[in-house]
C-alpha positions in Angstrom: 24.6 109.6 -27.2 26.8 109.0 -24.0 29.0 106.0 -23.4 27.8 103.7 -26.7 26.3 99.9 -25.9 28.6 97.5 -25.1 28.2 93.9 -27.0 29.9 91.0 -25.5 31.3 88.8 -28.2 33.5 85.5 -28.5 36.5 86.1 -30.7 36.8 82.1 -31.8 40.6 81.6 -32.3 42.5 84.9 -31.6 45.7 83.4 -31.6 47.0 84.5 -28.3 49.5 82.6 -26.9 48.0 83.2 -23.3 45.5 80.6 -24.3 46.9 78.7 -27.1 45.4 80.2 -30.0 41.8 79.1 -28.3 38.9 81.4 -29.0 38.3 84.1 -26.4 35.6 86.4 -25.2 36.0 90.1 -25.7 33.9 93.3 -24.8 33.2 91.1 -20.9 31.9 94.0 -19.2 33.3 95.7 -16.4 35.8 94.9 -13.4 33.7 94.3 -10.4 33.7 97.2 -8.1 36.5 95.8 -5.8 38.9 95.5 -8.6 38.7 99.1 -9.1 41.4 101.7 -8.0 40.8 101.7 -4.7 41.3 105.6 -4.6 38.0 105.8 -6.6 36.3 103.6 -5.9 32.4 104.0 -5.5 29.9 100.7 -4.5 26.7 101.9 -5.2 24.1 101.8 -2.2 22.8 98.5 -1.7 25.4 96.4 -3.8 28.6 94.6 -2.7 31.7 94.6 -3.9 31.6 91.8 -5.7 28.8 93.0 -8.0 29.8 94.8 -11.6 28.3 96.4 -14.4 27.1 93.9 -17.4 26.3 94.3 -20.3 23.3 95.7 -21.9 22.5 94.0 -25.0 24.4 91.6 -27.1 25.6 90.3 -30.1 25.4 86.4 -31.8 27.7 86.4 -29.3 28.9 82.2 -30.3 29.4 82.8 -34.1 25.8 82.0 -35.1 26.3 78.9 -32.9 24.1 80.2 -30.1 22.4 83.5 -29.2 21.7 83.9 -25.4 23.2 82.2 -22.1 24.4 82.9 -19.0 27.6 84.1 -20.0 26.7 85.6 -23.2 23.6 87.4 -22.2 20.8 89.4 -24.9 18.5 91.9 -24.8 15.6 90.6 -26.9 13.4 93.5 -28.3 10.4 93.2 -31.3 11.6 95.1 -34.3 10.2 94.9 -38.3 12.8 94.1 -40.2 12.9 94.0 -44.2 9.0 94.1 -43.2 8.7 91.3 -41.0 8.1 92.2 -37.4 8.5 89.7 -34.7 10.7 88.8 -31.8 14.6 90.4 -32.8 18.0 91.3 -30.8 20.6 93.7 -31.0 23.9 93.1 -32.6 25.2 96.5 -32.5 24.6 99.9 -31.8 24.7 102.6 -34.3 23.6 106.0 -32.6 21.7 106.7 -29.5 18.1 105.8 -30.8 19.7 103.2 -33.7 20.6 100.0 -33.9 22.0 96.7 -36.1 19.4 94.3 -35.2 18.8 90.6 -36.2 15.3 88.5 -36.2 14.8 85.3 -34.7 13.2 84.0 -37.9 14.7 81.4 -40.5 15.0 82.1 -44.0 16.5 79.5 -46.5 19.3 80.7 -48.6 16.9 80.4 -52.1 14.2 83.0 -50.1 16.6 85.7 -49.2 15.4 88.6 -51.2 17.8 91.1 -53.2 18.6 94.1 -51.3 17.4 93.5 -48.2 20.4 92.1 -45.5 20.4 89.2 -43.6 22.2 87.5 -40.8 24.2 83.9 -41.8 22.9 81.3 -38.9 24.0 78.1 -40.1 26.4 78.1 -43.2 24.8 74.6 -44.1 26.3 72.9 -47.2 26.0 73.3 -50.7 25.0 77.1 -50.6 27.5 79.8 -52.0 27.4 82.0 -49.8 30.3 84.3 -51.6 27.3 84.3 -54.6 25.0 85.3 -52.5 27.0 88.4 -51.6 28.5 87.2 -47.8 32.1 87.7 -49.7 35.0 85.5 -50.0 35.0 83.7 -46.6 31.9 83.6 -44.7 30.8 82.7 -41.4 27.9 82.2 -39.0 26.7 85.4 -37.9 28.1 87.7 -40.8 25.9 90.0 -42.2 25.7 91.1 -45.4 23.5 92.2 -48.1 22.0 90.1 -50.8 23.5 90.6 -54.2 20.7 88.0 -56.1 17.6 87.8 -56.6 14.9 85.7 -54.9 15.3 81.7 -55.7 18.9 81.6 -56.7 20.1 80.5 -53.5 21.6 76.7 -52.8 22.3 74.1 -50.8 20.2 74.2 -47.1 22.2 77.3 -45.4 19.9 79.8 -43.7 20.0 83.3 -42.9 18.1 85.7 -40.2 16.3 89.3 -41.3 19.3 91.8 -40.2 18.7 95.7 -40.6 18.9 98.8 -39.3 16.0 100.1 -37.2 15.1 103.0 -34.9 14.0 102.8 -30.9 10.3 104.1 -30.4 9.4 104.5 -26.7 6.0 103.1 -27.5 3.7 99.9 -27.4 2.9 99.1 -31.2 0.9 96.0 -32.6 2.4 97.3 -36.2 5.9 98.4 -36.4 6.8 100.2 -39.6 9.9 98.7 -41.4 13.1 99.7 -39.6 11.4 100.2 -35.8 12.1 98.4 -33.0 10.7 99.1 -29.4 11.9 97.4 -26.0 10.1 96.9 -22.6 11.5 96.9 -19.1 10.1 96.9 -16.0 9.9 99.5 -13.2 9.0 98.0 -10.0 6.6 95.9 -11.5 4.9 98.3 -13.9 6.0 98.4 -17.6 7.6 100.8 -19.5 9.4 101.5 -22.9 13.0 102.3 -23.9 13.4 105.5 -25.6 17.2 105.1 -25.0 19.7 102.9 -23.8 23.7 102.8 -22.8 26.4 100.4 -21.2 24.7 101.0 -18.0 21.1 102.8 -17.9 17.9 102.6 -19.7 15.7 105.6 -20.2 11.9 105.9 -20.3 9.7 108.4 -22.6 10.2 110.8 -20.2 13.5 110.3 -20.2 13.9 108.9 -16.4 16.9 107.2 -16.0 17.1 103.6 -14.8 20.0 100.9 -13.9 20.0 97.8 -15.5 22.2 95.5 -15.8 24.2 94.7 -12.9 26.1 90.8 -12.0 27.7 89.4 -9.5 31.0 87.4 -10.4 31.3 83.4 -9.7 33.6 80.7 -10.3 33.9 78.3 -13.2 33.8 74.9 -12.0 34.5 71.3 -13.3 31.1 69.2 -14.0 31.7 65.7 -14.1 30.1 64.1 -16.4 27.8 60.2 -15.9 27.4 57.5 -17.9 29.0 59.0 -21.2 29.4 57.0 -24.3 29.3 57.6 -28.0 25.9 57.5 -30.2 27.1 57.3 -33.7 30.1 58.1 -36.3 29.3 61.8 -35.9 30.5 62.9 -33.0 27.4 62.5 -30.9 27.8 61.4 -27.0 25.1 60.4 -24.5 25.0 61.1 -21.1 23.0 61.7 -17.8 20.8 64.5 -17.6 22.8 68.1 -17.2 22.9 71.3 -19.2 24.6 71.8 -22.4 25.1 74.9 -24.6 26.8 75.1 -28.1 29.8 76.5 -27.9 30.7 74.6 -24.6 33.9 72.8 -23.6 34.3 69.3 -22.9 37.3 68.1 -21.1 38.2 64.4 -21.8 40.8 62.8 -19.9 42.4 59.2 -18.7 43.3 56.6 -20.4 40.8 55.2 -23.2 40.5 51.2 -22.9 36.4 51.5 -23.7 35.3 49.9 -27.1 33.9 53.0 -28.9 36.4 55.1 -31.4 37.1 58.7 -30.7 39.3 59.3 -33.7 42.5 61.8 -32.9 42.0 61.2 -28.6 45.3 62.1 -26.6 45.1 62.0 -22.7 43.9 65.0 -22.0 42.3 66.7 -25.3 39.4 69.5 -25.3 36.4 69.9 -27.2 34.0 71.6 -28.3 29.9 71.3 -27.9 28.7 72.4 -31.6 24.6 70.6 -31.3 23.0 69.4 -28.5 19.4 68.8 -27.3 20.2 70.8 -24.1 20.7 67.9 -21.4 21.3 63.9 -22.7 23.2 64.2 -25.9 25.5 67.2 -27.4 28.0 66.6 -30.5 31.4 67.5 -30.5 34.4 69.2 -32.6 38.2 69.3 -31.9 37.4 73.5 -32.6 35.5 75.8 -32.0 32.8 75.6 -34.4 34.1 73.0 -36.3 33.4 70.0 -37.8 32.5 67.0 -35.9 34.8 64.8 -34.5 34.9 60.8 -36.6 34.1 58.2 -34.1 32.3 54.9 -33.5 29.3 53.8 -31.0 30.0 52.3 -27.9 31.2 53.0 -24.2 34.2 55.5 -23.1 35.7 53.5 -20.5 38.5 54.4 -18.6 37.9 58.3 -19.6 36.6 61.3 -17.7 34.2 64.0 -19.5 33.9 67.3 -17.7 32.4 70.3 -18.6 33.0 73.6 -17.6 29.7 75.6 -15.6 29.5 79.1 -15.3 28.2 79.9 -11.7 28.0 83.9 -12.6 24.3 84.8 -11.9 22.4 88.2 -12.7 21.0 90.5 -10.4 19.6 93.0 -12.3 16.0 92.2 -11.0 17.1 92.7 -7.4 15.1 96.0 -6.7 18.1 97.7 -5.2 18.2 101.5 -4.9 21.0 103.2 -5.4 22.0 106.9 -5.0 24.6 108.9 -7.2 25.4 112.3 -8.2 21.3 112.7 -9.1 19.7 111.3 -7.0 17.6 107.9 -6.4 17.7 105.0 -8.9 15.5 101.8 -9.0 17.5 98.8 -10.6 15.0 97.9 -13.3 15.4 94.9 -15.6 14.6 94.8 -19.3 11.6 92.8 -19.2 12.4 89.9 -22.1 16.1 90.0 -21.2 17.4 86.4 -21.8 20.0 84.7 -20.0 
């Protein structure tokens, strides 16, 4: 099936002494093509050197904490899954037409149905997950099968539709159970997937296609305005900017303001783990965790910073590149999400 899909994941607390036990990506995609041996190295017509090869798809890459951003891209596809057919992504690649995908619908855990397999998005409390079949130590973004039958779930956890389904290179208002199809765009005119790698995308008539490609940036330090705490929760307020779950806040200086953050030490790191996207965003001491204890008021005297991504995508540029067969138009999946 040629080189398989890559997914790019977050491994949340690997343990590596490098970074302090702290949670870290895996699967990134490729070196940029001036990091590569200089005795073979080969930039494609109309790139630079500081462009590299992405990747094509993706998994939950944030634990069932978030599915798409800029660093954790998706490839969003429609696919009918346990018979419900609606927007979906990939989560892993299984042959050269088949894939592990997930739905973007919500299902309680007392609706999941025996049998059919699910995705865990939000391990919520009071459901038993290990009941349910997710075994002895769940998390967000498992999947697993359902071992009972409708209504016996618990508790407010929810679940996506996950299953197995096949790539059709066609337009369909019905998909049969277990089909998926995926659009992308050639120039401007649309086209369907019949197959797809690390690095091209294929048509029904099996023309080839680049997708995919990046150009590397810098992480930089946002400070952040006018921060101070909402509630006992964990929940902060601040000026307008852009927040993701999964994001880390730096706090640091020393803390004379008359809010609580229970457990502060100049400097400590946190974790975004809800937000509304721009004024407000909750935090945990980990990854993924639970929310920090504190009390409402203002953080004077410390510094909040968060950590922004300036990596962009150029896989709409309409570069053409030549290699060993000839002519290639960059393409873009259409409903690719970043």
């Amino acid at each position: 099936m040629g080189r398989p899909l890559k997914i790019k994941k977050y491994s949340p607390g690997s343990g590596d002494t490098t970074t302090n036990g702290v949670g870290v990506v895996i699967d990134a995609g490729f070196n940029q093509f001036a990091n590569l041996d200089p005795g073979t190295q080969v930039i494609p017509v109309g790139m630079t050197s500081n462009q590299f090869l992405g990747v094509v798809g993706g998994a939950n890459a944030l634990n069932g904490s978030s599915i798409a951003s800029s660093q954790f891209p998706v490839v969003n596809i429609t696919a009918n899954v346990n018979g419900q057919q609606g927007s979906a992504y990939i989560i892993t690649q299984k042959g050269s037409h088949k894939y592990l995908v997930a739905g973007e619908d919500s299902v309680y855990a007392n609706n999941l149905t025996q049998g059919f397999s699910y995705q865990i998005t939000n391990l919520g409390t009071g459901t038993n997950w290990t009941g349910l079949g997710a075994g002895i130590n769940p998390q967000a973004g498992q999947v697993f099968t359902c071992a009972l039958p409708i209504g016996s779930g618990t508790g407010n956890g929810q679940a996506s539709d996950a299953g197995q389904c096949v790539l059709v290179a066609a337009a369909s208002n019905t998909l049969v159970a277990g089909q998926m199809n995926m659009s992308f765009n050639t120039n401007g005119a649309q086209a369907f997937a019949s197959r797809l790698t690390n690095k091209y995308i294929y048509d029904s008539s099996n023309n080839r296609y680049a997708v995919n490609f990046f150009e590397s940036g810098e992480t930089t330090a946002v400070v952040l305005g006018n921060v101070a705490v909402a509630n006992t929760t964990g929940w902060f307020t601040s000026d307008a900017t852009t927040f993701t779950t999964g994001q880390i806040i730096t706090a640091a200086g020393a803390f004379t303001g008359n809010a609580t953050i229970t457990g502060y030490s100049n400097p400590t790191t946190y974790y975004v783990i809800n937000t509304n996207g721009t004024t407000a965003f909750q935090l945990s001491a980990t990854y993924n965790g639970a929310n920090i204890a504190t009390a409402a008021g203002n953080t004077r005297g410390l510094t909040f910073s968060e950590a922004v991504s300036t990596t962009v995508k150029s896989g709409a540029d309409p570069v053409t590149w030549t290699n060993g067969t000839g002519n290639l138009t960059l393409a873009q999946v259409q409903n690719y999400t970043s």
